[in-house]
N, C-alpha and C positions, 0 to 999 in steps of 0.2 A: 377549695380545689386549687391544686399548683398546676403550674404552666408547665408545658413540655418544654423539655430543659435546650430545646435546639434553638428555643425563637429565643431573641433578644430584647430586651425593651430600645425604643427609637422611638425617632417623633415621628404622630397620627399626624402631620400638617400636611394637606396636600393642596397643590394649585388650583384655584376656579376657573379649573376648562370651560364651564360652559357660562358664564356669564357674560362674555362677548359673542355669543353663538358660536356656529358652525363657523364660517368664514377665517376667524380669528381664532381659533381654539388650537395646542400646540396637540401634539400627535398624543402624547401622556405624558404623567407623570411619571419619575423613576421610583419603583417601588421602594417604599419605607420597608426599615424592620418591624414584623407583624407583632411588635410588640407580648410585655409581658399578659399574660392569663391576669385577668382581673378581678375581682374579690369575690363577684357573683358572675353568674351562666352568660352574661353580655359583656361588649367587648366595652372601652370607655366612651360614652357618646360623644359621638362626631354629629353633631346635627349639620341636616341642609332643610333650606323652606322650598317648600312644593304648593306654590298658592294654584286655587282654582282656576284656569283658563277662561276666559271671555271668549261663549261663541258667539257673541254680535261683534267682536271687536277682531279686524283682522292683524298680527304682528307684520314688523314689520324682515323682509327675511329677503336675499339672494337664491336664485335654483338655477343650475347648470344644465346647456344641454342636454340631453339624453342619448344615449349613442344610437349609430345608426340600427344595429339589431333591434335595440325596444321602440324606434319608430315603424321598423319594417317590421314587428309581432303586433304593433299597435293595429296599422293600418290590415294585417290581416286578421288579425284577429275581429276588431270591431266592424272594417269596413267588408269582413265577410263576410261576417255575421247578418250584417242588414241589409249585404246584397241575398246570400240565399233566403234572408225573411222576405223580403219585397217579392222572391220570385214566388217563393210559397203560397204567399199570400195572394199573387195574382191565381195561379194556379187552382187555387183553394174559390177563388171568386167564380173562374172558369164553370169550377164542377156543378155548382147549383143554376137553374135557370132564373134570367137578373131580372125576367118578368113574374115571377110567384116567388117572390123573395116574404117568409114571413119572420115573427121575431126569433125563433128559435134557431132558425138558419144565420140568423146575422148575429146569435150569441155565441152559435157554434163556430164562425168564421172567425169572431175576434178571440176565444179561446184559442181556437186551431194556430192563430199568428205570435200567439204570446209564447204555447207550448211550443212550438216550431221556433221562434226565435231563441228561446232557452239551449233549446239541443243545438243548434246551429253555432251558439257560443261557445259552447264547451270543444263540438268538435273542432272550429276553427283555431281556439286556443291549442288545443292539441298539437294542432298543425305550425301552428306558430311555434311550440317548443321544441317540435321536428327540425325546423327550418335556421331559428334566431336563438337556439337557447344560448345564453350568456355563456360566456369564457371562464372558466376558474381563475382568480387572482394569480399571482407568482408572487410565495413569502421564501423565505429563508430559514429553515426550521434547526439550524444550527445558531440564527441567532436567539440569545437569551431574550425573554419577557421581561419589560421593567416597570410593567402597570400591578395595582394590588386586584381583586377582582373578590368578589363576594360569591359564595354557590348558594344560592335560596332557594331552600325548599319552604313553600307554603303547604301547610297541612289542616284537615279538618277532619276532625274522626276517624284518622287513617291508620293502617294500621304501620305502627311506630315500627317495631323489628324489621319490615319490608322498607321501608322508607330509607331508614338507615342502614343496612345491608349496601341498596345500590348506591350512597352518599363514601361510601368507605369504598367501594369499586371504582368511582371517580378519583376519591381520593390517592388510592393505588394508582389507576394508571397514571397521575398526572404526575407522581412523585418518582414512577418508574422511568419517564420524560427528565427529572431531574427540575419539573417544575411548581411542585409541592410549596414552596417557599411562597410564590408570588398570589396563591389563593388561601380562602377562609370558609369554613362551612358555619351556612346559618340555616337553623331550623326555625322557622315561624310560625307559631300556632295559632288558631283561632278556635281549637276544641272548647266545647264547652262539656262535657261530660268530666266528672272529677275522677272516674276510674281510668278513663283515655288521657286525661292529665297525666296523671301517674306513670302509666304506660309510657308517654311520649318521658318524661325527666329521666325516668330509668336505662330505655332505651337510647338515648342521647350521652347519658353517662356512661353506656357500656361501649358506645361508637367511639366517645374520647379517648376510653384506654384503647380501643382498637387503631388507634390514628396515633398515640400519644408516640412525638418525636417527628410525624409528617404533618397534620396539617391543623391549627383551630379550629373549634368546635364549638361555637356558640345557642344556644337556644331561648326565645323567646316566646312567651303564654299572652298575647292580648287578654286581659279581663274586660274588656268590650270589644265585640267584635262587629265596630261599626263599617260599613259599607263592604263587608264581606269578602273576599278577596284581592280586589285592588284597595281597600282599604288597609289590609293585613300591610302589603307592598308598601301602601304609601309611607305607614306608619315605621317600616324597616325603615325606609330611605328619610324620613323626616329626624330620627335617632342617628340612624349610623352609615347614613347616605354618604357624609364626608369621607370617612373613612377608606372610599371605593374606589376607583377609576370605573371600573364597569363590574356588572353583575348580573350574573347569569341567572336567569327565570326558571324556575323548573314547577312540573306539576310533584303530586306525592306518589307516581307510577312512572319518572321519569329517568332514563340510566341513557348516558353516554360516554363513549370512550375517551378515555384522557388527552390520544392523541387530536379527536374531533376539538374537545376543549381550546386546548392548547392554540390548535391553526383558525378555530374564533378571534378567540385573543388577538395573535398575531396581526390577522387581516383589519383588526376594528383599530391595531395599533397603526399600523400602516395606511388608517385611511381618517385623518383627523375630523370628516365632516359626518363619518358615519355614528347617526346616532343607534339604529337598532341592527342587528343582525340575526336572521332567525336561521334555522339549521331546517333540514327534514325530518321531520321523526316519523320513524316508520314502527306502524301497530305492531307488538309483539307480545311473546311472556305467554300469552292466551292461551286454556286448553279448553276451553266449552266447543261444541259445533257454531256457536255464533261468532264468539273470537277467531276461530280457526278463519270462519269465511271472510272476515274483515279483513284480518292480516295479510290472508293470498291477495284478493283485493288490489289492497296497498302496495306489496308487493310486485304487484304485475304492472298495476296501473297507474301505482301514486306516482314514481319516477316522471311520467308522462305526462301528470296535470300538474306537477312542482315545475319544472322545466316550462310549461305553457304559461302558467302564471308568473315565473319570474322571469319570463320572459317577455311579456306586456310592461309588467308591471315597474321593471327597471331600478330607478331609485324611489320610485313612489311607491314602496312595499307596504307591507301588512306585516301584523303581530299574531300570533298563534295562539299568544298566551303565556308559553312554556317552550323550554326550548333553544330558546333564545338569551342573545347577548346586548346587554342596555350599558352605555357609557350614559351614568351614574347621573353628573352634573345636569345633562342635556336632558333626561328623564323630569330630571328636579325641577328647573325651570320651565320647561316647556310642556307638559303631560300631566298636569294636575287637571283631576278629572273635578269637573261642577254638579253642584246636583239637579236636577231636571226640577223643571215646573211642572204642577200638576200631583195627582197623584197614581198611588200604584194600580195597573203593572205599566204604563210608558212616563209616569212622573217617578221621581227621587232618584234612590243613587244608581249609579251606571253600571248595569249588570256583566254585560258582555265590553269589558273595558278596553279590551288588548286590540282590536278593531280601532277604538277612541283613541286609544293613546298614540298608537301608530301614526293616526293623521293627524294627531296633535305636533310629535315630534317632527312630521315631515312640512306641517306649515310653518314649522319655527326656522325653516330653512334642513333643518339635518335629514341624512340621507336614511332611510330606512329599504334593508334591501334582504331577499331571500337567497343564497346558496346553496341550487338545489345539488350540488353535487359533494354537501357537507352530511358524509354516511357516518354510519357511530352513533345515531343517535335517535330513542326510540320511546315508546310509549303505553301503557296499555289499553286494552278496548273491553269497551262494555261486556258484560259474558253474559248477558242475554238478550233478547228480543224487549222487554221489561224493563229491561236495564237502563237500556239505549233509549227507551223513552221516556224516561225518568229526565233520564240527562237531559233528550232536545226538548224538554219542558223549559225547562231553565233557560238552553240555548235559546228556545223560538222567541221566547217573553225580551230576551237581551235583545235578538238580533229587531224583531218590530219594533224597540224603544229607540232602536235606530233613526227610525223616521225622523227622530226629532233633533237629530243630528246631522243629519247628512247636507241640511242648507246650511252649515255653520260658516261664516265668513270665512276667507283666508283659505278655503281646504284645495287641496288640491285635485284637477277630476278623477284622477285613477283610485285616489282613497273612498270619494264618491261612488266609484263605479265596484269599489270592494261592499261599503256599505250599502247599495244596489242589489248584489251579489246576495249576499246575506240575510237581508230580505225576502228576496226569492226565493231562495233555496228552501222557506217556509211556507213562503204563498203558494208555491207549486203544488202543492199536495191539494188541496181546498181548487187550484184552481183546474188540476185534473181529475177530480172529484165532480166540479160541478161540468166538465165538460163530458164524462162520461153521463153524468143525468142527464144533461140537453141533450144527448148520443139516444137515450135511453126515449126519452121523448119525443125526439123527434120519429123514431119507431113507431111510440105509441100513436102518434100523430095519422103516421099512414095507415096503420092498423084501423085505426075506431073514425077516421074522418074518412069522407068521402073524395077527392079533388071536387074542383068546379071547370065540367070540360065545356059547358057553354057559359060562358060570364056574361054573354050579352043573348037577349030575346031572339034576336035577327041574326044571329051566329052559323052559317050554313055547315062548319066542320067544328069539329070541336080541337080542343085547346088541351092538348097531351102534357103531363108532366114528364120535366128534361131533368136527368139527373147521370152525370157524366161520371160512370162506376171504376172504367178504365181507366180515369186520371184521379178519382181517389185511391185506386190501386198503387200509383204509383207514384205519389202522394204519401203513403204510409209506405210503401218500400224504401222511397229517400229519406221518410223520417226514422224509421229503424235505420237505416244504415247511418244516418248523421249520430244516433244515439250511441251506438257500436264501435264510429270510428276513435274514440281514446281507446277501448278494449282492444279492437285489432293493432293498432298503432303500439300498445304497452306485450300483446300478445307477439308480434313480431320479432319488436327489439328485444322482448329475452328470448327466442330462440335463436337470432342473428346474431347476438353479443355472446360471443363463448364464457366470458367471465356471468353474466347472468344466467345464462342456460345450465351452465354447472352448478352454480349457488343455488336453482330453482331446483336440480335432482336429473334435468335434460328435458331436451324437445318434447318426450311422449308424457312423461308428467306434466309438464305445461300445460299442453293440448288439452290432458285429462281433468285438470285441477280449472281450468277455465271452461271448461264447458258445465263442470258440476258450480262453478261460481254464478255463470249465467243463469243455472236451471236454477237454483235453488234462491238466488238473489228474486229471481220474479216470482218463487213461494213468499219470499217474506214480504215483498214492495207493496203488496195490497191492504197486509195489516197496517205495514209503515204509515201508509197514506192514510187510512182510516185517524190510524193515531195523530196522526201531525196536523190533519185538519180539526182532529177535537182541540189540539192546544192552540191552533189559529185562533177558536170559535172561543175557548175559554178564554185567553189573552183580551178579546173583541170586548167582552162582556165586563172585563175589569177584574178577573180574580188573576192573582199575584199567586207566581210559584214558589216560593217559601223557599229554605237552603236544606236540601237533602243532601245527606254526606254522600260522596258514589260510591253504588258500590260494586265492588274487584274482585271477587270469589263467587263461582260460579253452582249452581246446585238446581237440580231436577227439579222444576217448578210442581207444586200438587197442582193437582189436577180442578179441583173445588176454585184455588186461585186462578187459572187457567181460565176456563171455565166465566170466571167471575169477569174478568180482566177482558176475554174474546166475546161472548154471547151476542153481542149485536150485531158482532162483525161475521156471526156463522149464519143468524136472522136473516141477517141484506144478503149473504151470499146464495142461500139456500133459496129461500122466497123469488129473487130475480132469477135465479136459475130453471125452476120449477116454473115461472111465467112464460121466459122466453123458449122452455122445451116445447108450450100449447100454442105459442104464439107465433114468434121466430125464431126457429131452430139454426136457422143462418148464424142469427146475429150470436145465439150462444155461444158458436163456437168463437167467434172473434173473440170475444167477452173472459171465453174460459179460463183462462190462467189469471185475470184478478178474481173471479168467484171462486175458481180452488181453490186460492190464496186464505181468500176470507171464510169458506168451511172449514177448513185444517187450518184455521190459524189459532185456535186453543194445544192441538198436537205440536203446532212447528213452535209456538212459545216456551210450550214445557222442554220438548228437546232443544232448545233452541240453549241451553243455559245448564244442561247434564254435561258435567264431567267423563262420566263413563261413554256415552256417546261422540265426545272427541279423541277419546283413547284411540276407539274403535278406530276411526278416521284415520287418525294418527299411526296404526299399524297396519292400513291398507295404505297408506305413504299419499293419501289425498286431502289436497290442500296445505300441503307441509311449505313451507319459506325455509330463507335460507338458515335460519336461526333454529328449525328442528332437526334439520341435515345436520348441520355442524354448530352446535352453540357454542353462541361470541363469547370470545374472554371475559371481556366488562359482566355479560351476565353469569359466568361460573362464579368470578368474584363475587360479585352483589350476593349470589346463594349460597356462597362458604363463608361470606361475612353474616348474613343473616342469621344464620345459624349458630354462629358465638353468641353473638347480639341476643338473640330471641331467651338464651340460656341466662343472661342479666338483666331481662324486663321482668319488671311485677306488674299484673295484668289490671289490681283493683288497691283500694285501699288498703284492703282486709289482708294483699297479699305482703304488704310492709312490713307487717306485724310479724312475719315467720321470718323475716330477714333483714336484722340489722343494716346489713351491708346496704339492701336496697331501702330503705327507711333513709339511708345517708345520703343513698343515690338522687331521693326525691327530695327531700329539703335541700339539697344543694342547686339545684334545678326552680327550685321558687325564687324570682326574680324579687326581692321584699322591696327593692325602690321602685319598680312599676304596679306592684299590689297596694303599695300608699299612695301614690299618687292617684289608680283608677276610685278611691275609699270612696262611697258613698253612702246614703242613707242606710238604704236595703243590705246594702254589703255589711253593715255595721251590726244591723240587726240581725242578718244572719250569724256573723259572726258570736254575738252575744247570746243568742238562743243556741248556737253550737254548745258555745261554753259551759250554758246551764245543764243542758243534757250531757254534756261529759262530768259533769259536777255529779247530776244524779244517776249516771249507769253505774251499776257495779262491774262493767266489763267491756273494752275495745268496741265488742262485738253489737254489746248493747246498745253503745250509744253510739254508733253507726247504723243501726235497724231504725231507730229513734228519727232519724234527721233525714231533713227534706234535702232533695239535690243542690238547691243552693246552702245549706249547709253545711252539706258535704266535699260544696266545692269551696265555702272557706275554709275549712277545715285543712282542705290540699294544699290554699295557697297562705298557711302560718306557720311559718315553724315550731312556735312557741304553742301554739294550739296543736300541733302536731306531738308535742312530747306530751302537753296534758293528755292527751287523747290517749297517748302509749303508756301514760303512767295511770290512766282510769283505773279504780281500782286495787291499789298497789298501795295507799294510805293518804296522807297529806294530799290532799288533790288540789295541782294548780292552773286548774282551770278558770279560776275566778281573775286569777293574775294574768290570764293569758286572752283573758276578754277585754282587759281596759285597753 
């Protein structure tokens, strides 16, 4: 493959910003010429060492004050937060009499303080981003970029055409900026399927001609794809980490505008101590009814909790994952993830890394900070109900192996209080779960027990139970409304911001599109919860969530699945329903809307992920974002790039064989110095038993039917076994030569 004839060759050398830390590190280096196109799909290695961090050993690091806003988000946020739990909690002591106190009453009182202090966090954050949200930087966007930057996309089973579609929309806008020059596209793969191989080389070769003269285009296939994602990363940054100043994080569903790009850049240039910078990404692209609801969501509300939390959180940020901007060095040194003791699911390698890393790079001293007011930049959502819990399987298993990090030396508390955060956010479900059963019991309690109104022989009155209805009244009315306030607070600002309330469609869409977010949010929360406290309960027990690719394409679930997936959850809902109709009908009705939840939770799943039923949505103009009113440039691009693209992918093996062109595509795309190097036993011997069965097929097709997956995924990654394989058949067969 030749280089696009605009880049020049220059020297890869660049300065070790980050080996004196933050303190000492210059603002960047001036970019190099990005160099000639090198013989294979990678660029010439620049290695950097990323050793494992010591969490018993604290580094040694400088931190600056904090300004005065993220002390003044601080103090309200945390010190609101546990003034209105304290009051709760008296309140809450109030309503029961403190003389017939038994244990289901004192289990329900410390649930009621944990839930209650949970909402009271959010909403006080809320309030804090109302109050103290941070200032946008002041750059100069007339000044040129003079750092190199990396775009990584990490990928796993993904679908290649879409990937690179939005990587070629990036690529556009930044080159429309006039700053095309100073980035690099890298695809990293961890696919292990040898027909998604293919896909991904073909697809990446057709993004190059689509870029050829704006931007490099490199692609790399790990043949071990040890620690999973942050492992994919590390292993870029251990190759060709040198080569960077910083490099931008991205998921395989991630598209931001050039110009969003660009004033990352800038801002991380202009702030020499900044090690991470994360963006907002707001849910898009979605058309099931479950995307739809996430996106308005987001939407409405995400501005409001971005703002609240980078508002507390100051320079002691958090990583998202994706999204984000890493200078390069400070990543390398400081954020080598270790592997847990113990084993799976809270031992070995660090699942939910980007939490990890975050507080890694900010005890090394560098500043890790979020910019909620950096738009342009967006992401996909689950397009089911199924979908979504597929995923926080994975999530919950990451965020509880937390535990085992959050006492790490040296951390900072707000990175604590993220992994705090994260934690929570999964015990909640199991822990309003079991407070709904003590709810549920303690019913049963007054039902089938008797009080005891004389407790003593010689008792001349008796001893009335006191249960103070009117202050649990209102009790749950300040707990719905604390729950509420980011809603009303994210509901206000877009129909008082003219600029939001136009993007949103106006005021009476708002209105419309949040009230159907409410109602429909509290159909699905009951399954949610079901769900989330079974992966609590699995994670407890010790079974490990495996790597599911996710997945992006939404479709009508059957019903049998459904069905399969909901039954216990329509079981608990019906049975408790049907009890409390003979029993107490009061409490039903409290109760109601998580029991509908859990009857209709086989209907709201299957709809929950139909296409056709967000059409629908979609032409009654509810729950529309700004991006179905008016879609963003970046994504017109990404879907007129997609669509070249998608026309130069071969989808399998089998489809090489009808196209030269793409046969040339994928062996140029086999990386042969990372194939020799990962060579091992198994590899060898698949290899070899490849070779035999393409010896004895009389046809492509044959000895592709013939061979087992690892087979077939040597087969993808040899060139020379790739031509025996096209010349099966054809006479002299040298496959025997292409096995040694």
């Amino acid at each position: 493959m030749n280089a696009p004839t605009t880049f020049k060759t220059g020297s890869d050398a660049r300065p070790d910003i980050a080996s004196a830390g933050p303190e000492t590190a210059p603002e960047t280096s001036n970019v190099a010429s990005l160099g000639a196109r090198a013989a294979g799909p990678t660029p010439p290695r620049a290695p950097l060492s990323m050793p494992p961090q010591d969490l018993r050993r604290s580094p040694p690091a400088k931190f600056r004050q904090q300004s005065w806003r993220t002390i003044g988000a601080r103090i309200l946020t945390f010190g609101g937060a546990l003034a209105l739990t304290v009051l709760g909690a008296d309140q809450m002591l109030r309503a029961f009499d403190p003389e017939a106190v038994n244990g289901l009453q004192i289990a329900l009182r410390a649930l009621f303080v944990v839930t209650f202090g949970w909402i009271a966090l959010s909403a006080c954050a809320a309030l804090a981003g109302l109050l103290f949200a941070p200032k946008p930087p002041r750059t100069d966007a007339s000044v040129p970029l003079r750092s190199r930057t990396a775009i990584v996309m990490p990928v796993y089973n993904e679908d290649a055409a879409a990937s690179c579609g939005a990587l070629a929309a990036m690529a556009r806008g930044l080159d429309e900026l006039g700053h095309a020059r100073n980035f690099e596209i890298f695809v990293i793969s961890d696919s292990r399927d040898p027909d998604v191989w293919v896909e991904e080389t073909t697809a990446v070769e057709a993004l190059r001609r689509e870029l050829a003269g704006v931007m490099p285009v490199w692609y790399r296939r790990r043949p071990h794809n040890t620690a999973r994602k942050s492992g994919n990363v590390q292993d870029f940054v251990e190759k060709w980490g040198g080569r960077y100043d910083f490099f931008l994080a991205l998921d395989a569903d991630s598209l931001m505008e050039g110009a969003t790009i660009a004033e990352m850049v800038r801002r991380m240039e202009a702030r020499p101590r900044l090690g991470l910078l994360q963006s907002n990404p707001a849910l898009a692209f979605g058309t099931t009814p479950f995307a739809r609801l996430q996106q308005f969501a987001g939407a409405l509300y995400g501005p409001v909790v971005a703002r609240g939390v980078a508002a507390w959180q100051g320079t002691d940020g958090n990583f998202w994952g994706h999204n984000a901007l890493i200078r390069t060095r400070a990543f390398a040194a400081s954020a080598g993830l270790p592997e847990l003791a113990g084993r799976k699911p809270f031992g070995g390698h660090v699942l939910s890394h980007d939490f990890v890393e975050a507080a890694l790079l900010r005890r090394a001293g560098w500043e890790v900070r979020m910019d909620p007011d950096l738009g342009g930049s967006w992401e996909g959502s689950p397009p089911s109900l199924l979908a979504a819990s597929v995923r926080d399987r994975r999530w919950a298993q990451g965020n509880l192996q937390h535990a085992k990090i959050i006492g790490a030396r040296g951390l900072r508390w707000p990175n604590r209080v993220h992994f705090a955060i994260g934690i929570g956010s999964y015990l909640m479900s199991p822990i309003w779960l079991i407070m709904i059963c003590v709810g549920l019991a303690l019913t049963a309690q007054a039902i089938w027990f008797r009080p005891e109104y004389f407790a003593s022989a010689f008792q001349l009155f008796p001893t009335w139970p006191r249960f103070d209805s009117e202050r649990m009244l209102t009790l749950f009315l300040v707990s719905m409304g604390l729950l509420m306030t980011p809603k009303i607070i994210g509901i206000v600002n877009a129909i008082v911001v003219g600029e939001r309330r136009r993007a949103l469609g106006g005021g009476f869409r708002i209105l419309w599109g949040a009230t159907a977010e409410i109602l429909l949010s509290a159909l699905v929360a009951p399954a949610m919860m079901m769900m989330q406290s079974r992966h609590v309960f699995d994670i407890l027990m010790g079974r490990d969530a495996g790597w599911v690719p996710q997945e992006r394409e939404g479709a009508a679930l059957p019903w049998r699945m459904a069905v399969a997936a909901h039954w216990g959850h329509v079981s608990i809902g019906v049975v408790l329903a049907v009890a409390l109709w003979f029993t107490q009908p009061e409490v039903l009705i409290w109760l109601s809307p998580v029991l509908v939840g859990l009857a209709l939770s086989p209907l709201i799943s299957r709809v929950s992920g139909d296409p056709k039923v967000g059409a629908a949505l979609r032409r009654m103009r509810l729950l529309d974002t700004a991006g179905d009113l008016r879609p963003f440039p970046a994504a017109l691009k990404a879907e007129a790039a997609e669509a070249r693209i998608r026309d130069g992918v071969a989808g399998s093996l089998t489809a090489l064989l009808a196209r030269p062109d793409r046969f040339a595509d994928h062996a140029s795309g086999v990386d042969t110095e990372l194939e020799e190097e990962a060579d091992d036993e198994p590899r060898r011997l698949a290899r070899v038993t490849a070779a035999a069965k393409i010896q004895a097929a009389s046809s492509p097709a044959e000895a592709l039917r013939w061979m087992s997956r690892e087979e077939r995924t040597a087969l993808a990654g040899r060139r020379d076994l790739l031509e025996a394989w096209r010349a099966c058949g054809d006479g002299p067969d040298p496959a025997v030569k292409a096995a040694e």
